[in-house]
N, C-alpha and C positions, 0 to 999 in steps of 0.2 A: 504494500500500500504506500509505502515513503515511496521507492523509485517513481511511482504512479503520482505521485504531488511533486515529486520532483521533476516529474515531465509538465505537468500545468506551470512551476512553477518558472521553468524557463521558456513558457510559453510566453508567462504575463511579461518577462525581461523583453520577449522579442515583438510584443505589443508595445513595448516602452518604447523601442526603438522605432514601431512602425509609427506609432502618433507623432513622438519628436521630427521626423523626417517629414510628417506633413507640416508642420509647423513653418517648415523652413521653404517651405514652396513657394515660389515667387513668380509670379504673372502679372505684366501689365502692357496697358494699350502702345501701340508703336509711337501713340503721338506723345507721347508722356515721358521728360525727358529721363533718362537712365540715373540712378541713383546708387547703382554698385559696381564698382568697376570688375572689368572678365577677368581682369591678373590681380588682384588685392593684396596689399600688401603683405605677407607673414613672418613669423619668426617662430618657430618649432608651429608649437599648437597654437598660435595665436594670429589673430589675423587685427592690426591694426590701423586703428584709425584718427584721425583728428576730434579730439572730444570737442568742440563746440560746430552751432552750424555756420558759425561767421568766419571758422578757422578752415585751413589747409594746410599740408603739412609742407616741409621742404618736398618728400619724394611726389605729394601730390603736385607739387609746383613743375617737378622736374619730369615728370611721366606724361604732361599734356602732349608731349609730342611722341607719346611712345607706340611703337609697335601693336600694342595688343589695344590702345587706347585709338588707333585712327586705322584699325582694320577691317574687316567685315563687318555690315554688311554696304556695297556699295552698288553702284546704278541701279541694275533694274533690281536688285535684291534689295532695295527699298522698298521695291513697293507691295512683298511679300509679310504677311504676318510674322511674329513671330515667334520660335517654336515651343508650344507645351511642353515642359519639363517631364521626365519621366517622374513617374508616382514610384512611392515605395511597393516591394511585394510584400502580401496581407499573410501573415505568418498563418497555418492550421493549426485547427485544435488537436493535441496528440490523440483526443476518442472523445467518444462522447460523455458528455458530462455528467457528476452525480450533483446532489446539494451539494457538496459543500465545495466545487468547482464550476457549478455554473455561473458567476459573477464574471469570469476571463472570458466564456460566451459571450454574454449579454455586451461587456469592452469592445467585443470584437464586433460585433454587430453594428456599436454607435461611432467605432472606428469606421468600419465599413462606410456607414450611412455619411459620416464629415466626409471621409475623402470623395464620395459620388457629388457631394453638395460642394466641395473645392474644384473638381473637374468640372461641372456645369458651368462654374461661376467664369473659370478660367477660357470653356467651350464659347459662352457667350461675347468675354471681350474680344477674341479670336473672328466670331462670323460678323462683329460691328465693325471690327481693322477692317477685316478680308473687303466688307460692303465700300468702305471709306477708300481704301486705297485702289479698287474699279474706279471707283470716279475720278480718282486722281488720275491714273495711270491714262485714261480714254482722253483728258484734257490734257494731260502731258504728248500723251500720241499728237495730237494737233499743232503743239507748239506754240497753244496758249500761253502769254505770257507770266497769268497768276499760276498757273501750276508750275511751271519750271520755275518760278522762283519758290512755290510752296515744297517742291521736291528738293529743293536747294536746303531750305528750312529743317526738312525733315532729317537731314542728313546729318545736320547739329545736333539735333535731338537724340540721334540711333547711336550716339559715339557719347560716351561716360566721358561726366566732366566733376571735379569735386563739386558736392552741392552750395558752396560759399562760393566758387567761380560760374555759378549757370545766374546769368541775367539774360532778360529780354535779346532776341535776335530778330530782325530782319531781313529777307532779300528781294531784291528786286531785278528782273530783269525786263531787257529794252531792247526788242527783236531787229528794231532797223537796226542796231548796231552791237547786235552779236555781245550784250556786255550782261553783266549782272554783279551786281552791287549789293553787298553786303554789309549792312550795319550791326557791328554788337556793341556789347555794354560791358564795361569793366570793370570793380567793383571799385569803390571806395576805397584808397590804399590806406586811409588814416583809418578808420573803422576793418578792415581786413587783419584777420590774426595770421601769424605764417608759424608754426610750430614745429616741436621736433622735441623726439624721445629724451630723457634726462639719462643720463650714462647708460645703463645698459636695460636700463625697465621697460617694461613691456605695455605700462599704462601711464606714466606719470611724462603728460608732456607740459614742455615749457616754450613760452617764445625765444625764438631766435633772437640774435642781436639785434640794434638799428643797424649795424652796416650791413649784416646778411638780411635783412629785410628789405633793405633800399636794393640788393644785387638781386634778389628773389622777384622784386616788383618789376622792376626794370625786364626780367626775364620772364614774367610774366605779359607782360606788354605785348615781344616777340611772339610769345610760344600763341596766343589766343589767337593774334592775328593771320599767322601762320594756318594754325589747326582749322579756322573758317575756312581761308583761303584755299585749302587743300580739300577740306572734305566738300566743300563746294564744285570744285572740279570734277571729284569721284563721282558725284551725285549725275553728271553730263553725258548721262549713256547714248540720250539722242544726238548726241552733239549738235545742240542749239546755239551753244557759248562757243567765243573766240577769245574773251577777256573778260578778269574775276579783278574786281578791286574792292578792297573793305577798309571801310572806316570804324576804327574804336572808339566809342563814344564815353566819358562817363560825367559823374553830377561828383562835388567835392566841395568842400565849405576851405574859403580862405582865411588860411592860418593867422594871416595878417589880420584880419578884418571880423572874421565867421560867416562871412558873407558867401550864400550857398552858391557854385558858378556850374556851368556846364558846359562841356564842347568836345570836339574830335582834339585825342591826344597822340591817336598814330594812323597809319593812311599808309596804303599801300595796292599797286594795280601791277598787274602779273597776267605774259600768257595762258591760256591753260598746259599748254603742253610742258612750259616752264615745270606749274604745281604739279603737272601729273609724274614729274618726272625727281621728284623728292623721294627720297627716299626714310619714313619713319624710324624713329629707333636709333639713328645713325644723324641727326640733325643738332648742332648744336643754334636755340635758338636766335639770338643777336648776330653770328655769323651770314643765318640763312638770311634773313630780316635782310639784312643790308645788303646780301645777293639779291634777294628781290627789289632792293633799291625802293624799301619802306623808310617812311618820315616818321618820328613819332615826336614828344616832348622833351625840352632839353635835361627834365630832372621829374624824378617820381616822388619826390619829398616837397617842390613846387611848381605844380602843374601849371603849366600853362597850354590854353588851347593853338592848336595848329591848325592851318590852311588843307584841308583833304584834297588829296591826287584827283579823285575824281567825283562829282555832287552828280544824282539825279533828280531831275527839278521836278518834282510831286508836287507843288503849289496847283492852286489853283487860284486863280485873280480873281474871282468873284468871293472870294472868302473873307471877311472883315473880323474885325478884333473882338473878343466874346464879350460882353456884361453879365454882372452879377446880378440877375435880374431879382433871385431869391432872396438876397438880404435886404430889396427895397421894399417887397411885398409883407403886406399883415398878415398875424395869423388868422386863418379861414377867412382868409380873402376870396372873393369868386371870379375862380378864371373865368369863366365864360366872360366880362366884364372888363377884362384889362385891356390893353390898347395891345394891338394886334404882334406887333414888334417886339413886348415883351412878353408874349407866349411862344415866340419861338425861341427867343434866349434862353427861355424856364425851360423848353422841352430839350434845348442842346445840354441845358445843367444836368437835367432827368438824366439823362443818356449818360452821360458824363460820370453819375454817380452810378450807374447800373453796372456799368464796364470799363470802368476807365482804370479799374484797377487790373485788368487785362490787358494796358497798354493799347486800350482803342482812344481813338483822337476822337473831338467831336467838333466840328468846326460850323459857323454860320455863316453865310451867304449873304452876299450884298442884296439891301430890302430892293424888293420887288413884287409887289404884292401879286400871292396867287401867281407866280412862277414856276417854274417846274421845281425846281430845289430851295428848297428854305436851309438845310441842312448837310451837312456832310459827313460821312462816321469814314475813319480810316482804322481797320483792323489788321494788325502786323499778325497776328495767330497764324503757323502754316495752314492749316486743312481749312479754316472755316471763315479765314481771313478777307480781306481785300475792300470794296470800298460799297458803301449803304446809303440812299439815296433818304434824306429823311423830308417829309412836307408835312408842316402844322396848321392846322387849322381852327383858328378860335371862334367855331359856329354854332347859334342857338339854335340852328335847324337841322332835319338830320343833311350827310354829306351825299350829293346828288354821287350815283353810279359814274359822271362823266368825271368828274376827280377822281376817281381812281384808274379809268382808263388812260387818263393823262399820264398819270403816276406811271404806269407800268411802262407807259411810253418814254416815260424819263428813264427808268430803270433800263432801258433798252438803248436809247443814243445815247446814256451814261457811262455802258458796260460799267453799270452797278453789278454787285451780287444779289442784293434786295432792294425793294422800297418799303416803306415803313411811313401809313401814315396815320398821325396823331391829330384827335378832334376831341373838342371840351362837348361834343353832342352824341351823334350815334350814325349808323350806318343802316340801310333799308336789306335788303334781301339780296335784290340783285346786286347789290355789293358785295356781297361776302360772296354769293353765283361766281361774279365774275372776278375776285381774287382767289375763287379754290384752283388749285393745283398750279398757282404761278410762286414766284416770289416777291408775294406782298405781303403786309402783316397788315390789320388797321386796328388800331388801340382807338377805342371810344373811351366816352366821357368816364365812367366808372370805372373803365380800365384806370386809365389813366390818375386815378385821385387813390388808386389800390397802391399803385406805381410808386405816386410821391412817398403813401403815408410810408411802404415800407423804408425810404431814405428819412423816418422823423418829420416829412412835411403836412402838415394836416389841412391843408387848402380846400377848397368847395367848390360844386359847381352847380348852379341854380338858373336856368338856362331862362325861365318865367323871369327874373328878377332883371337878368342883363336883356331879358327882350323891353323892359317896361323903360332901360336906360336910354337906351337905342344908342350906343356910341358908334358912330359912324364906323 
């Protein structure tokens, strides 16, 4: 009877091991950017790391340009998912159970049931990729402009980067002239920790010096600029690109003054064949930098903004300077009633606070009443990114079906990705008819006052009241 408990009882041991090893199972969507690098640092059993998330280590400083940090996947193996990890195998019961061993059952049972509910979970973000990157891939086939620079995007994202060095990125590419342009963000070097092990411990880190911090940022500079510049190129299966230039952008409060400042600190423009022809692993950053005949700033301890190699002009001239329209307004003030020009400033604010901590712009449009755009949204995000066509409408009646046909018609000589229109009233029938299955959104009046309250705004809108004002 012992050997017979002794075979349950290394059964429960190898149940221990099957649950831990789900534990450790790790899935996520392709667009989301990587947060463990595929060579991780170790020392016997230990595998470490930078204990804060605003720190990096030296070897994180030093491995941006590594081998296994800027290798697979590239071109078209971007636009594959990617792959479900193997699952543990589910140990057997050595026989069938009496009382006083069916409990290692019943384990094995709710082990079973978690890993089936960890595979679904993992099956579903897999067929959302799979759907997501079809749509990419058929607009990259044509040589649309937002997808090959979204494919660009993606390619930063699929390559491990420490989590205190991943800020916002852009790309953009400009088919008349074969180019794509690249914006990243660098972080704060005064606020950025750079750390490294204390003599030979395996958890106790400390900051580097100021001098090896200033030679670390400095190579930091290089290595970011470089690492876009390159995986950018890989990303060029169609060969659409002839030339990659990236601009580093970051935000820094002056030492002298505290006065917050922001601008391109380094800049650089490269054939491709130049990048494709680096070689990882074997790059010493500052050397390569200055073979690519990049600019940057003359000092990482006093930044100053530099002139970038090359600007893509994204303006658009009809776009005027925002107002704070919300701190003029009362509480439960009623839109419907306010003068027409400051409901579309509120609706760019709206926006603004929706997603602007997503790095979308919101910009307004020179007045025009009743124009095609009141509004402009610029979204840097790879997949879902690109540019939103928005019209406000502050009307006590509902919004005739012809505004909206106008709308889509904007959204079309815009090459918008949506339109998005906003009204303090409502919409009839044949409006929502004739925006199902395009890219419109129309937020009415109680949308819209949902919208504020969740940003804290408690505003109203009383459509009887502003019809009895009649403001022109």
């Amino acid at each position: 009877m012992r050997h017979g408990n002794d075979d349950w009882r290394k059964f429960g041991y190898s149940l221990d091991k099957f649950e831990n090893a789900l534990k450790q199972l790790r899935y996520q969507s392709v667009f989301e950017p990587i947060t463990e690098p595929q060579a991780p640092l170790t020392a016997g059993f230990f595998t470490l790391r930078a204990s804060a998330p605003n720190a990096v280590s030296t070897f994180g400083v030093q491995s941006v340009l590594s081998e296994s940090n800027l290798g697979d996947p590239h071109g078209a193996e971007l636009l594959k998912p990617a792959a479900i990890p193997d699952f543990p195998y589910m140990p057997e019961a050595p026989r069938l159970p009496n009382d006083e061993t069916n409990h290692y059952v019943q384990r094995r049972y709710r082990a079973a049931a978690k890993a089936r509910s960890i595979h679904e979970e993992f099956m579903g973000i897999e067929r959302k990729d799979h759907a997501m990157l079809e749509s990419l891939a058929s607009g990259y086939a044509k040589g649309n402009e937002k997808y090959v620079g979204f494919l660009a995007g993606l390619s930063l994202k699929r390559h491990f980067l420490s989590v205190a060095l991943q800020k916002p990125s852009e790309c953009h590419y400009e088919a008349s002239a074969r180019i794509l342009l690249c914006e990243i963000e660098i972080p704060d070097f005064a606020a950025l920790r750079i750390t490294k092990l204390r003599g030979k411990s395996y958890s106790d880190w400390v900051d580097v010096s100021t001098a090896e911090k200033k030679r670390l940022c400095e190579t930091l500079v290089f290595a970011l600029c470089i690492r876009a510049a390159y995986l950018t190129a890989q990303s060029d299966f169609g060969n659409f690109i002839d030339t990659i230039a990236v601009n580093a952008l970051q935000n820094w409060f002056d030492p002298a003054t505290g006065v917050p400042k922001s601008g391109t600190i380094a800049s650089l423009q490269a054939r491709k064949e130049e990048l494709l022809a680096l070689q990882p692993g074997r790059l010493d950053a500052k050397s390569c930098f200055a073979h690519l005949k990049g600019i940057s700033t003359p000092s990482v301890t006093h930044v100053a903004p530099i002139r970038p190699i090359f600007v893509l002009d994204k303006k658009d001239h009809r776009i005027v300077i925002n107002r704070d329209v919300d701190a003029s307004l009362a509480a439960e003030e009623n839109l419907a009633s306010i003068p027409w020009e400051d409901f579309e400033h509120l609706v760019r604010q709206l926006f603004e606070w929706e997603f602007g901590r997503d790095g979308v712009e919101v910009k307004v449009t020179r007045a025009s009443r009743d124009r095609g755009v009141d509004a402009i949204m610029f979204d840097p995000d790879p997949l879902r990114g690109g540019k939103y066509v928005l019209q406000a409408k502050r009307y006590t009646r509902t919004v005739d079906v012809a505004a909206v046909r106008d709308l889509y018609g904007t959204v079309v000589n815009e090459g918008a990705n949506r339109g998005i229109l906003v009204t303090t009233s409502g919409f009839g029938p044949d409006s929502y008819d004739f925006a199902k299955d395009k890219p419109l959104s129309l937020v009415d009046g109680p949308n819209l006052v949902a919208m504020l309250r969740r940003h804290g705004r408690n505003y109203r809108i009383n459509l009887a009241e502003a019809r009895s004002i009649e403001r022109p």
